[in-house]
NUDREN-605750 format. One record per residue (C-alpha): residue in one letter; y, x, z. Coordinates in nm, 3 decimals. Layout:
<pts>
 r       Y       X       Z
 A       Y       X       Z
...
</pts>
This chain:
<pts>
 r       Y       X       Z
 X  -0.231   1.129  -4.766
 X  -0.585   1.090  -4.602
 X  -0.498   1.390  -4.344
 X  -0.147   1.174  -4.265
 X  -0.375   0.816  -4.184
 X  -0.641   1.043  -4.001
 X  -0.406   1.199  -3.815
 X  -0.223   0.853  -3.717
 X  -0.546   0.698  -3.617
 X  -0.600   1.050  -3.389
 X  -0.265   0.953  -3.197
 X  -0.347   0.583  -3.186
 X  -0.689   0.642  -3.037
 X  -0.536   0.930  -2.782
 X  -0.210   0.681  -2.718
 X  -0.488   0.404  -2.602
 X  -0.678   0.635  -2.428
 X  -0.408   0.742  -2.239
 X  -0.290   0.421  -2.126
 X  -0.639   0.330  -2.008
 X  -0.688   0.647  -1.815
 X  -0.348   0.566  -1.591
 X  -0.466   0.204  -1.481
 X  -0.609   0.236  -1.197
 X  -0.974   0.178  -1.150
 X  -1.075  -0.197  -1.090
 X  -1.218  -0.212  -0.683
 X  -1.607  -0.161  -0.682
 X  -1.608  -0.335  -0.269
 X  -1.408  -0.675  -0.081
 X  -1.066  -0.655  -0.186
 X  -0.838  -0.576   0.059
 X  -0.467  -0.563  -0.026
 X  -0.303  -0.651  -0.327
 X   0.021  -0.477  -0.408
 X   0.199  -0.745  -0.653
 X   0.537  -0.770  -0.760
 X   0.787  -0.465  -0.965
 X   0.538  -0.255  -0.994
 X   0.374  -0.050  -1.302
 X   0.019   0.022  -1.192
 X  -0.196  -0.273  -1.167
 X  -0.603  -0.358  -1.236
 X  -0.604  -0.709  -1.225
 X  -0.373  -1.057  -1.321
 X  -0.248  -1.043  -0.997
 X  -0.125  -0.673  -0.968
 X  -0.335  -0.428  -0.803
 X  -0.605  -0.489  -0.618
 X  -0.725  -0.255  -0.323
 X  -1.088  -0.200  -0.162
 X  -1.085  -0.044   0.192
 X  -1.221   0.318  -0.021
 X  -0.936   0.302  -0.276
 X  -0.659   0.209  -0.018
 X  -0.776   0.526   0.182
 X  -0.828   0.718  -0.095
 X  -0.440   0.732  -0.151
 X  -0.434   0.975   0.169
 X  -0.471   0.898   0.520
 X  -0.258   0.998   0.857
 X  -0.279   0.956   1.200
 X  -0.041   0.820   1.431
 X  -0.134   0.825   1.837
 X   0.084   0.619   2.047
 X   0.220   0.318   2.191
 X   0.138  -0.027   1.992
 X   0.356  -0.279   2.185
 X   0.044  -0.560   2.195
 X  -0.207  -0.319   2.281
 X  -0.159   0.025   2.437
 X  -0.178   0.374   2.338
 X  -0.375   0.403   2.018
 X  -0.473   0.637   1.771
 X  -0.425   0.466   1.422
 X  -0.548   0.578   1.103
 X  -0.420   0.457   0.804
 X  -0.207   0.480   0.498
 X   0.199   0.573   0.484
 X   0.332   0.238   0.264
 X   0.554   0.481   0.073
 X   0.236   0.681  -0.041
 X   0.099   0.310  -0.177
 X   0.405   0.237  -0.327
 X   0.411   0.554  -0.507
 X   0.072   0.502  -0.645
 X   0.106   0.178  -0.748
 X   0.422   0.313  -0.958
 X   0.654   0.074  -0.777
 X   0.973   0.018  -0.990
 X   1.282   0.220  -0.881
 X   1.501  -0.011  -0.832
 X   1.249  -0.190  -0.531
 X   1.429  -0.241  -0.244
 X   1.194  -0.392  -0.027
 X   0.806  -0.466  -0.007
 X   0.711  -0.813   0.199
 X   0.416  -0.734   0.433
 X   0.198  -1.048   0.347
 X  -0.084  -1.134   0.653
 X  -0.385  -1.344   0.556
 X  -0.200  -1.632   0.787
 X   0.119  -1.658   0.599
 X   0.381  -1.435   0.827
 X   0.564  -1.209   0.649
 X   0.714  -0.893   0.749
 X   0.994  -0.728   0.531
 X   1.068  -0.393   0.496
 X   1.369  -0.197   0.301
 X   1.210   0.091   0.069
 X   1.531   0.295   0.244
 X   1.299   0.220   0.572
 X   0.982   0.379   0.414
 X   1.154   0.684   0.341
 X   1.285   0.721   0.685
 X   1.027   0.631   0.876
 X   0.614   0.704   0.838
 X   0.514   0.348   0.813
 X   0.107   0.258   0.774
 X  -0.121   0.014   0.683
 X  -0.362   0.145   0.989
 X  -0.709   0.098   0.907
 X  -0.878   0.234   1.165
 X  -0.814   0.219   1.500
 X  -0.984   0.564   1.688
 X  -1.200   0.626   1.395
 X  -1.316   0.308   1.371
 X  -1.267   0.020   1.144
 X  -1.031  -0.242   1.292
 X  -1.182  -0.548   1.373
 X  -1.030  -0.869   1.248
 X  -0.975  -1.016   1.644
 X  -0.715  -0.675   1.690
 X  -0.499  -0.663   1.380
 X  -0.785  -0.577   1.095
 X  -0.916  -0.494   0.846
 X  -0.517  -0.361   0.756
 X  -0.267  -0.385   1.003
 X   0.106  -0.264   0.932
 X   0.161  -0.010   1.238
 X   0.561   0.105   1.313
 X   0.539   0.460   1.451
 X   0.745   0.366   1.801
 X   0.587   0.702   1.985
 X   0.719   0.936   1.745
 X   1.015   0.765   1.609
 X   1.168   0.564   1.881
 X   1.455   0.454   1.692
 X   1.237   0.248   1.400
 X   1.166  -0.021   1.709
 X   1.539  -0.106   1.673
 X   1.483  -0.158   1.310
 X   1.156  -0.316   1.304
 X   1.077  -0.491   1.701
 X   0.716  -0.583   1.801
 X   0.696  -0.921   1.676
 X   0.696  -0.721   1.299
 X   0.379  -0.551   1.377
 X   0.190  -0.726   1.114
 X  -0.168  -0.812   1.142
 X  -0.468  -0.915   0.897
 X  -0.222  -0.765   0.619
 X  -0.413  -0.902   0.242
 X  -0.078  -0.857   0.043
 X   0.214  -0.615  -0.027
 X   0.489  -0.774  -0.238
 X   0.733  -0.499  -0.396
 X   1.072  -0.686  -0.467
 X   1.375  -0.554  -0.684
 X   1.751  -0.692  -0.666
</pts>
């Protein structure tokens, strides 16, 4: 009997440790974005919270080419399907509302993510984005590469001052 409770407590203890190990860390620097809404990895009451280090962290790309508000540029940032992955967005989100720190929204079908490599540029040549041009995120539609996504998503969606990613299901 004592080697069935000891061995209980055993998965208990790993079962908690486990769950604890998948949330993801709690930001150490000034938030960023929060990703709320159907998804399964959060750190905080209001979903999960991103510091410029842990939003890069999730992998970073490069898109150079035309921004329609400011010329050719060389953007570095993060694809939005790579953040939805790791924030375990549910799979039956259809759509993630680009949130800027002045209230416009910007949405975007999940079927859009996976067709097109959309980023939350944080950089703009390798340097941080200044909040007067779009920063500290700004939600950059690759036009140069894939011409077709402007008929999807025009200029007036380029999204600027982004604080907030809202992942919506049906």
């Amino acid at each position: 009997m004592r080697k069935v409770i000891t061995a209980l407590v055993m998965c208990a203890i790993l079962v908690m440790v486990g769950s604890a190990c998948m949330a993801a860390p709690a930001p150490t620097g000034k938030v960023v974005v929060t990703v709320t809404g159907a998804i399964a990895n959060t750190n905080s009451d209001k979903g999960l919270e991103l510091d410029l280090e842990m939003l890069e962290g999730i992998g970073l790309v490069d898109y150079s080419g035309k921004d329609p508000w400011l010329g050719n540029k060389k953007y570095t940032g993060v694809l939005l399907s790579e953040i939805l992955k790791y924030a375990e967005a549910d799979e039956a989100a259809v759509e993630v509302v680009v949130i800027a720190k002045d209230g416009k929204k910007v949405t975007v079908a999940v079927d859009t993510l996976k067709e097109y490599p959309i980023m939350l540029a944080t950089k703009d040549g390798g340097k941080a984005i200044g909040s007067g041009v779009g920063g500290p995120v700004k939600l950059v539609f690759p036009y140069t590469t894939h011409p077709d996504v402007e008929k999807v998503h025009p200029k007036d969606d380029w999204n600027w001052f982004v604080v907030e990613l809202e992942v919506k299901v049906q």
